[in-house]
C-alpha positions, 0 to 999 in steps of 0.5 A, spaced: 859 938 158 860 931 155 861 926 160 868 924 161 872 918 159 877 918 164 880 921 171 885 924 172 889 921 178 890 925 186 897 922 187 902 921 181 900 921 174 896 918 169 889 917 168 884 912 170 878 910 166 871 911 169 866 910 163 866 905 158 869 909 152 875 910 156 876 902 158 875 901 150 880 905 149 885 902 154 883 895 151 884 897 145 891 900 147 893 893 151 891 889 145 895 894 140 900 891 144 899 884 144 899 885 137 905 889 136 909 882 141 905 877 137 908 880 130 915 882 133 917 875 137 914 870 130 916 874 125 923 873 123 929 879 125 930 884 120 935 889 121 930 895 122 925 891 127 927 893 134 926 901 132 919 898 129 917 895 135 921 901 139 917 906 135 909 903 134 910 901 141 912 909 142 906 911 138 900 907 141 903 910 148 903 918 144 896 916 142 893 914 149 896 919 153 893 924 148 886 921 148 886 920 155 888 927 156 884 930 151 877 926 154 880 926 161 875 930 167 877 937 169 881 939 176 877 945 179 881 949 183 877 948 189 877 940 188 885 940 188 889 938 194 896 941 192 892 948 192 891 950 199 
């Protein structure tokens, strides 16, 4: 089995880093971000650039949770709480 990169929450959703793949992942999405504000705040106003901004920002999100889900740990049955 490969080593995962994320863990799955126990309360709510989302995911957690837990190796280092996976904090680079997370890095690389917090800095896709501060990129995608950098160029939307200096650069001048086009008629299309909000839904640019709305969709890149979109996208990376798509992209996150896909990795995240995909390299996350897997839940046993006997390790979930909601099962009993």
């Amino acid at each position: 089995m490969k080593k995962a990169w994320f863990r799955r929450k126990e309360f709510g959703w989302g995911f957690w880093p837990i190796a280092w793949q996976g904090w680079l992942v997370l890095m690389g999405y917090l800095v896709g971000i501060g990129f995608l504000m950098y160029r939307f705040v200096t650069e001048p106003a086009t008629e299309n650039s909000f839904s640019l901004f709305i969709g890149t920002l979109f996208l990376l999100s798509v992209l996150l949770i896909a990795v995240a889900s995909m390299t996350a740990e897997t839940v046993r049955a006997d390790d979930d709480p909601q099962a009993e």
